[in-house]
N, C-alpha and C positions, 0 to 999 in steps of 0.2 A: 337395191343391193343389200345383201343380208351382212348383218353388225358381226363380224369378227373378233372372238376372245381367244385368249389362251393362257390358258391355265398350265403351270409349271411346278412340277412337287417334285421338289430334290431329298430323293432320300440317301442313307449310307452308302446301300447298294448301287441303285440305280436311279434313272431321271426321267420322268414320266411327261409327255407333252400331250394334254388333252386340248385340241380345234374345237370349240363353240359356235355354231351359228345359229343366231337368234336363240341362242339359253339352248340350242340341239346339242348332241356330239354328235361332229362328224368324223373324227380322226382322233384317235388314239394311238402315240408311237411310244415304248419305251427304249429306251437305252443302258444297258450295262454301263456304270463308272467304270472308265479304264478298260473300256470293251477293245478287244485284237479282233483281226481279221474282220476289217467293215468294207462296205464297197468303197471305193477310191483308195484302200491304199497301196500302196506302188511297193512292193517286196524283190530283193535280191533272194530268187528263191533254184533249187540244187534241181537237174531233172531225174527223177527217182526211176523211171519205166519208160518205155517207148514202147504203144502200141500201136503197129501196123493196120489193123485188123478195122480200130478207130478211127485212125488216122490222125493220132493225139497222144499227148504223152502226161505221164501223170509227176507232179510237180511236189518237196518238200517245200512247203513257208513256214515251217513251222506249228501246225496246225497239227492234230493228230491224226486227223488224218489228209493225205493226199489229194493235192489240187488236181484242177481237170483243165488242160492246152490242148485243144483243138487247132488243126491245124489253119482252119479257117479265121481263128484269132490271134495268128499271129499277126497280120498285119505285111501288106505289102512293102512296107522298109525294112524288116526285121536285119534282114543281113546289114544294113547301115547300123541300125540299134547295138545291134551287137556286137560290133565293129567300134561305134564310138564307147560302147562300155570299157570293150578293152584297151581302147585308146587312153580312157580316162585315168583306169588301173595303174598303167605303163608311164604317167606323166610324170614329168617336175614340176612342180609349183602348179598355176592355174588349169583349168581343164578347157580346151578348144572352145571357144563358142560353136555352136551347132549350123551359124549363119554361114562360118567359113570352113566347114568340115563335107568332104566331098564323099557326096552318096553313092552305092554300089547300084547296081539293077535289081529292080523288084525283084522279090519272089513272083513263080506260076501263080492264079489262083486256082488252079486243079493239083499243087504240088502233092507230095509223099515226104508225111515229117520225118522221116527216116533221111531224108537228104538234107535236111537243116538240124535236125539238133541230134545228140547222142547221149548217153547217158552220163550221167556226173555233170553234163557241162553247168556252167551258173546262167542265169534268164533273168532279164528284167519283167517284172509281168504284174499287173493290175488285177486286184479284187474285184471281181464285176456283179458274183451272186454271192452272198455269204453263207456256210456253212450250214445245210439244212437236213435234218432228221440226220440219216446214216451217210449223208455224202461231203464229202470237202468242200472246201469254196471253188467256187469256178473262176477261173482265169483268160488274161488279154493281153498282150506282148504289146497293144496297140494302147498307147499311155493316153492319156487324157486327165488334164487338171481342171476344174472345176469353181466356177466362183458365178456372183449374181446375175451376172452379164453375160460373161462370157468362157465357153470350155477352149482350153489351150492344146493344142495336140502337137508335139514335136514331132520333127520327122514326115512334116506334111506341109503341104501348099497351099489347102483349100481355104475357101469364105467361106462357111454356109450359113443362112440364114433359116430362124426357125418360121415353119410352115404356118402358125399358129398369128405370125406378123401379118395381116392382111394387103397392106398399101405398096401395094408395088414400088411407088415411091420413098417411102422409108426404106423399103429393101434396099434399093438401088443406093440410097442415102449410105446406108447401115455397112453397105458392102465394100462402096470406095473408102467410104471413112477408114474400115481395118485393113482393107488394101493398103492405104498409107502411110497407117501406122505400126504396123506386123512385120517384125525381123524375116529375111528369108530361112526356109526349111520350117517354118512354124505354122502350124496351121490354125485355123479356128472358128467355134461355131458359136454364130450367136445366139444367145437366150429370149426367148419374149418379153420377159425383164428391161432388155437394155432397149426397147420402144421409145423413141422421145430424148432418148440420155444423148451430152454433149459429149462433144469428144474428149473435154477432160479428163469425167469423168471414166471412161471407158480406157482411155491409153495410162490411165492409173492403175487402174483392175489389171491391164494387160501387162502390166510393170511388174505389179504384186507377182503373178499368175509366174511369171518369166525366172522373179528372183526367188520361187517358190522351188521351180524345179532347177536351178544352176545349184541352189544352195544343198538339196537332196543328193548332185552330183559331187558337191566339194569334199564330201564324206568319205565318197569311195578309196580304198587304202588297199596294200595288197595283204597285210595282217589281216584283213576283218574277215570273219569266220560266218559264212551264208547255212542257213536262210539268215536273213535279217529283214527288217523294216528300213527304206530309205527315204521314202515320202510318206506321212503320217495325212490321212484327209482329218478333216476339222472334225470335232464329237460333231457324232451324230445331232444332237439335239442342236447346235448351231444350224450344223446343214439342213436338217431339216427346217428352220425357222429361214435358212440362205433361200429354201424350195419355195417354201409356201407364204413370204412374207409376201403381205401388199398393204396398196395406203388404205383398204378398207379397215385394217385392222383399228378395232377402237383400244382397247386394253388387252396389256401381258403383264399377268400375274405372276410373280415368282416370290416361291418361301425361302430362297436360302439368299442373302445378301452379297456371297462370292457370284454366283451364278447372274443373280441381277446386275452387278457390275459389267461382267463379263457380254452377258447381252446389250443392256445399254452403249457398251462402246462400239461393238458391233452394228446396232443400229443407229450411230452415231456416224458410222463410214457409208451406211446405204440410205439413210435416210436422217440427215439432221432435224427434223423439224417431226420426227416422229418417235424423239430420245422420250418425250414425258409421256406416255403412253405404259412405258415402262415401269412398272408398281412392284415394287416389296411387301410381300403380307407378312404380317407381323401377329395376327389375328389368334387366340387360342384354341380355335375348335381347326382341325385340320382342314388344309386352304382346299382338298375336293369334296372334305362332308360341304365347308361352306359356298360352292358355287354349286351346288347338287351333281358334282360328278360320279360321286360314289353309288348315287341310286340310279343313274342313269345306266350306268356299267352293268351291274346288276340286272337290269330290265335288256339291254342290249347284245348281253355277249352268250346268254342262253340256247339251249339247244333247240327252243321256239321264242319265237319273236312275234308279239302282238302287233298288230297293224294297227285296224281301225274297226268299230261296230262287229268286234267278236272274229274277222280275218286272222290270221297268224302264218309266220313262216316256221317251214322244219329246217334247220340247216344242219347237214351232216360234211366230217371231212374227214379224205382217204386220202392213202398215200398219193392217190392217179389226180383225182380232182376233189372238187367239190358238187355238194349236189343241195340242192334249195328245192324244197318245197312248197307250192305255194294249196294253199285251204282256207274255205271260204267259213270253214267254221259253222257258227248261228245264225249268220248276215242274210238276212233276207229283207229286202223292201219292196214292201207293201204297193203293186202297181206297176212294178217290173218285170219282165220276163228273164227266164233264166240266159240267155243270151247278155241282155246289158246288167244283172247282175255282175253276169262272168268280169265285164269288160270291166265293172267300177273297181271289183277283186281286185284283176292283173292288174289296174294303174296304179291302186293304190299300194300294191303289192312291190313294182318297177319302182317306185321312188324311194318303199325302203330297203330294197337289194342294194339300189345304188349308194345308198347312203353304207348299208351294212358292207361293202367290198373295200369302201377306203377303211370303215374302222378296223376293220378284222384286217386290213393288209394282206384279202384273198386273192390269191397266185396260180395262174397254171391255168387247168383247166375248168369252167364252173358252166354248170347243168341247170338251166330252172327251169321244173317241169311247173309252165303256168295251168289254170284252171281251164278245160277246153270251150274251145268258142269256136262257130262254127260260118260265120262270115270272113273274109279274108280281109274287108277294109277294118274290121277290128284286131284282126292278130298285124298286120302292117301300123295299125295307130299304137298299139305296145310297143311296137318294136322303134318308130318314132320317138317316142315320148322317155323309152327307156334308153335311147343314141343321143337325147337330148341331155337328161340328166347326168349321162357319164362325159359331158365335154368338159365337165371344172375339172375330172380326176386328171391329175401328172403324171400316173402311170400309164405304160403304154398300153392298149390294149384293140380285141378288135371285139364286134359284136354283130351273130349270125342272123338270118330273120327266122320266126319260128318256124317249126316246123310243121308238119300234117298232125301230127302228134302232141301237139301245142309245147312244143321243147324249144328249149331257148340257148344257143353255146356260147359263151364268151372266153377269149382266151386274155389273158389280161400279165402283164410281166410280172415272175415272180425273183426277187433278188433277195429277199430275209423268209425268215421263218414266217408263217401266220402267228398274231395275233391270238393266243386261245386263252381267256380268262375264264379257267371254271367258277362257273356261280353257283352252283351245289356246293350246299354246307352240310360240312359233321355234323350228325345227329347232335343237339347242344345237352341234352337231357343223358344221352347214355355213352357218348365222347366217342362213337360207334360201336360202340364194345357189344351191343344186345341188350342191354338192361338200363332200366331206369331208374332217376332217383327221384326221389319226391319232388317233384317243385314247388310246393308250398314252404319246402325248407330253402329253398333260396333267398328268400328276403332275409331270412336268420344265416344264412351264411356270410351277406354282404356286411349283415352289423357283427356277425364274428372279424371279418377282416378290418372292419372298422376297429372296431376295439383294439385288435392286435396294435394296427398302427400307430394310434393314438399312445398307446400302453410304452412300445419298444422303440419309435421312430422318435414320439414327442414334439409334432406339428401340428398345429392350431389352424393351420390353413388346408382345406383338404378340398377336393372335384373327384366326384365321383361319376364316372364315364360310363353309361347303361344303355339298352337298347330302348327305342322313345315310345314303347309299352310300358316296360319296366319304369318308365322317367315318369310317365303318365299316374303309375298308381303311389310312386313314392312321392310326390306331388299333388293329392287328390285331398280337398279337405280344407275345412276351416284349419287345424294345428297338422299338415302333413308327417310321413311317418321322417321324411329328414329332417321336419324342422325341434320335430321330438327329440331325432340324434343328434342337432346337435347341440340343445340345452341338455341331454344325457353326457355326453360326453365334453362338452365345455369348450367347443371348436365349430369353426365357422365352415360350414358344410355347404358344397354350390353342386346339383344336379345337374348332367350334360345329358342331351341324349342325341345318339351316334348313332344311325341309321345303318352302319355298315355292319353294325356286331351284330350278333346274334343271338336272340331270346334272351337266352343266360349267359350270356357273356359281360363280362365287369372291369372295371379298373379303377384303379385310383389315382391323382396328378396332384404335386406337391405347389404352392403357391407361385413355384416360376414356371409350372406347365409340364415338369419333369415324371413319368413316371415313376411311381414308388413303387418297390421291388417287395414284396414281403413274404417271398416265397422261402 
């Protein structure tokens, strides 16, 4: 079983969760601080358009632009839904429970949203894809709350169990247990997660889950002015760690000490005995130079991707799909025929697709034209080996077998934006402008800024932050050129070198770690 890290970098902006296996990246998710519109949250949103034509109508949440209601998402209760919304609106004091409120008859599933909603009306409705390139978020009238164990769906009656649970006996187990303990008109599905777990534990979750969405309802007023937000899902970087957590996990690093609290009590409710796992970096060199995230990223998120023995991938992405490349490069071994060349390529090629589709959080539809091979138990042992690989990903997806053509189709769900980290960097020499400066006048620029500091700030403690070229030669030597600066200058001088910058990129950090500003 591969060792599980995670690495957590809270910055102003946003919050960055990098998955490690075995010192690899496999996942990289960022999150906007105080990010709107994410999947699961539940919005009182206005209906702006009604098109026939779609069979859908397009939705205010507040977003700039307009959601998308399919008529197929509304959901077989909806006229109950929105029935009990108004009921809610209309009350004195508490709001019905849902156990003793009597349901209308389905909708068709062949309906015309022109017979259920009209325009202006208000809709209760769910984030399901968020907000991508020039389109809205897409929407789902069909609620669902979400936690480790178990998804809560109002307005519904079913058990389901996830497919992914093998033992028919746990099923059977897993299914009377929430049979027994599940309010009527509630429905719910259980997660792979809750394998093993007591009923405790679970009719706790489903307590949470319940007073999650009563408490969303208590809000509703006839003052409050739609769209608004009425169930908030958890930041992302929770849910995501609510996704992907297991007990493989050995360490989770976090730099900001609110956020480490924050997770630790969280894994505190799903796993007590995995609270010390939990670590605060405290460390001066940033917490991804120091677990090698930052070169990793770098080497990964390029528009070619190195394999192995000179292999590399081309990865391009369109608005329609994606498309991978796969090239054998230099690779030749000595003894092989071009045939099992090919096959060593595409396998070694299939493991790093699979790996690049959860980092990149590639969506929709992806193309990899493999290198052609011309037996069929070889393009069937790719296609094997590459359905093998993509069993750990959580997203949905399906995967075609090659073709004559040696082309490969996966369709895989997309619900956020991709992942695109440009790793091209500005020219550091001419800042792109076309021209260049000397760079032998660099070393003399870094002891001009030196000096300033020294001169106007008046600190004795100084870290000078350089690319580990530039650390290398201001380092090099029996008397180095910074051990010269700082008997020149009378200040105790400590060299970093930061893999992330670039050639001529500099900085300076005051003895608590603070950038100095001396611009």
């Amino acid at each position: 079983m591969a060792d599980k890290e995670l690495i957590v970098n809270v910055s102003e902006s946003e919050v960055t969760l990098a998955l490690l296996e075995d010192k690899q990246l496999f996942e990289l998710d960022k999150e906007k601080r105080f990010a709107k519109f994410q999947v699961g949250d539940v919005f009182l949103g206005k209906v702006r358009k009604i098109m026939p034509g779609l069979n859908a109508a397009f939705v205010n949440v507040g977003h700039e632009k307009d959601a998308f209601l399919h008529y197929q998402d509304l959901g077989p209760n909806f006229r109950t839904q929105n029935k009990y919304y108004l009921h809610a609106l209309q009350r004195q004091g508490k709001v019905m429970p849902i156990q003793k409120f009597k349901f209308d008859p389905e909708i068709k599933r062949d309906g015309v949203i022109s017979d259920i909603l009209v325009q202006g009306q208000t809709v209760l409705v769910q984030i399901t894809k968020e907000p991508i390139s020039t389109k809205g978020p897409r929407l789902s009238s069909e609620i669902s709350l979400a936690g480790r164990n178990l998804i809560l769906m109002p307005f519904s009656d079913k058990v389901s169990i996830s497919s992914k649970i093998e033992s028919n006996e746990e099923k059977n187990r897993l299914k009377t247990l929430l049979l027994s303990i599940k309010p009527k008109n509630y429905g719910v599905i259980v997660r792979t997660a809750a394998e093993g777990k007591r009923v405790a534990v679970l009719d706790a979750e489903l307590r949470e889950l319940l007073e999650k969405w009563e408490r969303g309802f208590s809000t509703i007023k006839k003052e409050i002015k739609t769209p608004r937000i009425l169930i908030e899902e958890m930041p992302r970087s929770v849910a995501i760690l609510r996704d992907m957590f297991s007990p493989s996990f050995s360490s989770i690093h976090i730099n900001d000490p609110l956020f480490a609290v924050e997770i630790r009590n969280y894994i505190k409710e799903i796993a007590p005995d995995k609270v010390k796992i939990v670590r605060e970096y405290t460390g001066s060199i940033p917490i991804f130079e120091h677990f090698g995230v930052n070169k990793q990223i770098k080497t990964l998120f390029g528009r070619t991707v190195s394999i192995k023995r000179g292999a590399y991938l081309i990865i391009e992405h369109t608005e329609a799909l994606h498309v991978i490349d796969v090239n054998s490069g230099n690779r030749i071994r000595s003894g092989n025929d071009q045939e099992t060349n090919a096959l060593e390529v595409n396998l070694e090629a299939a493991r790093e697709i699979s790996r690049q589709l959860r980092l990149r959080d590639m969506g929709g539809i992806i193309v990899i034209d493999f290198i052609d091979m011309t037996l069929n138990e070889h393009k069937q042992k790719v296609y094997d080996v590459m359905r093998d690989l993509m069993e750990n990903d959580r997203t949905k997806h399906t995967i075609l077998p090659l073709t004559k053509f040696g082309l490969m189709q996966i369709t895989r769900q997309r619900v956020r934006p991709v992942v695109n980290i440009v790793t091209d960097e500005k020219c550091p020499a001419c800042q792109g402008k076309g021209t260049v400066r000397p760079a032998l006048l660099f070393i003399d620029e870094i002891e001009k800024d030196l000096a300033f500091i020294v001169k106007k700030i008046k600190t004795k403690s100084i870290v000078l932050q350089v690319h580990p070229f530039v650390a290398s030669y201001l380092s090099y030597g029996l008397v180095p050129v910074y051990a010269k600066w700082s008997l020149r200058y009378k200040i105790h001088l400590k060299v970093r070198s930061i893999s992330s910058y670039h050639t001529l990129e500099h900085s300076f950090l005051d003895k608590d770690n603070n950038e100095i500003d001396f611009t």
